[in-house]
N, C-alpha and C positions, 0 to 999 in steps of 0.2 A: 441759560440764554446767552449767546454769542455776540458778543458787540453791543451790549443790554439794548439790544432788541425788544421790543415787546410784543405780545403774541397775545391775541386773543384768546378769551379762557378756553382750554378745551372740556369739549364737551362731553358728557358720560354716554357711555355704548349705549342706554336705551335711546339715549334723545340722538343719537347717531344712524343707530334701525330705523328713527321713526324719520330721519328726514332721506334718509337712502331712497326712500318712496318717492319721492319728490324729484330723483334724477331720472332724465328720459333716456336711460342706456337704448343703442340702437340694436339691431338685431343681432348683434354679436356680441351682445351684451357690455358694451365700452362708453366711454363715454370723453368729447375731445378733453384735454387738460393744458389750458395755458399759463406756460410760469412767465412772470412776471417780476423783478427784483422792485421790492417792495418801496423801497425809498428813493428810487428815481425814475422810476418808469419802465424800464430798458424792459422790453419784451425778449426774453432769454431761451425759450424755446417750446414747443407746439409735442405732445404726447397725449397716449392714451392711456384713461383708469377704466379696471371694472371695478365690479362691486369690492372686493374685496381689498383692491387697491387703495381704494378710494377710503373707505371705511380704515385701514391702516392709519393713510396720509392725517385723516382726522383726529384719529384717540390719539397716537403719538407724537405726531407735529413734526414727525420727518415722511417725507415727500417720496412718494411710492407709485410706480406706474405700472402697466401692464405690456411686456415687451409680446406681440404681434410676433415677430421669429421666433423667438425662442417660447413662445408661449407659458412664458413665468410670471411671477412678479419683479420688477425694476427697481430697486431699492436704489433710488439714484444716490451716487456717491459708494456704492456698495466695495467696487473693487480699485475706486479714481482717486476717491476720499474727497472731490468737491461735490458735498451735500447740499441739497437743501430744505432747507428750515422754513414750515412753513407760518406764516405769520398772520395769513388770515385766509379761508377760501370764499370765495362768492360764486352763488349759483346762476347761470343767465335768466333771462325772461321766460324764454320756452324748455329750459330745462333743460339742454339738450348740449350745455358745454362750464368745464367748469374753471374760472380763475383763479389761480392759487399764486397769491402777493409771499413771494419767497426772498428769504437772506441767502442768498447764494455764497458758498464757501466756492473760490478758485473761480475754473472754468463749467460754462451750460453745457459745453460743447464735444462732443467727442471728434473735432479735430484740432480740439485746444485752444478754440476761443470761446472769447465771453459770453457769445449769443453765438446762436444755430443763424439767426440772420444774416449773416454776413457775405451776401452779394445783394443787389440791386442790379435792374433791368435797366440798362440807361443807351446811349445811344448806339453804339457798336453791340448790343448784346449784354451778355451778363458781367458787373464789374464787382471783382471782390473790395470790399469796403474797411475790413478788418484783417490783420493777419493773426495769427497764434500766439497764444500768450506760452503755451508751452507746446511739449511737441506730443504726440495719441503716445508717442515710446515712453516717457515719462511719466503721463497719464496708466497707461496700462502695462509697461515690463515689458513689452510685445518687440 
């Protein structure tokens, strides 16, 4: 554990099958995933898991999505190296999105900042609110 974090115990692959059931993946079988940095709030960024994503994120405790282009699995952190670590997931009410309370290594973002949120609608239009903590070249060798 990173920053002695503490992490909810994970759970063994049966009892992970049996609650799989219980997510309302949509007709493309996804389901939304929002991270969340675990100890302060900061809503870090809005993606999609399927099943099998999803199922990863849980046995392992590292945070796995399902990239929509590329039609893979998203091993966030895979080629940026800011991972996240997830520390607890919560399922909504109608099943249909899931929160996952993460220790975020670096940046959410793939243009280098900490959140994907980083504009706000304000009165002229859209105002960016954050700038880069580093630069997508750094992040990715590109």
């Amino acid at each position: 554990m990173s920053r002695g974090v503490e992490t909810c115990e994970r759970p063994g692959k049966e009892a992970v099958e049996r609650e799989l059931e219980r997510v309302a993946f949509d007709k493309d079988g996804l389901v939304c995933g929002i991270a969340q940095q675990h100890d302060t709030g900061e809503v870090l960024m809005v993606a999609w898991l399927n099943r099998d994503a999803l199922r990863e994120t849980l046995l392992t405790g590292q945070v796995c999505y399902w990239s929509r282009s590329r039609q893979s699995l998203w091993r966030k952190g895979e080629t940026s190296g800011q991972v996240q670590r997830l520390v607890e997931a919560r399922l909504d009410c109608d099943g249909d999105a899931v929160l996952l309370l993460v220790d975020q290594t670096g940046v959410a973002c793939h243009t280098g900042r900490r959140s994907c949120f980083y504009r706000r609608f304000g009165a002229e239009g859209l105002e960016t609110i954050s700038d880069p903590v580093v630069t997508p070249e750094m992040l990715y060798g590109r």
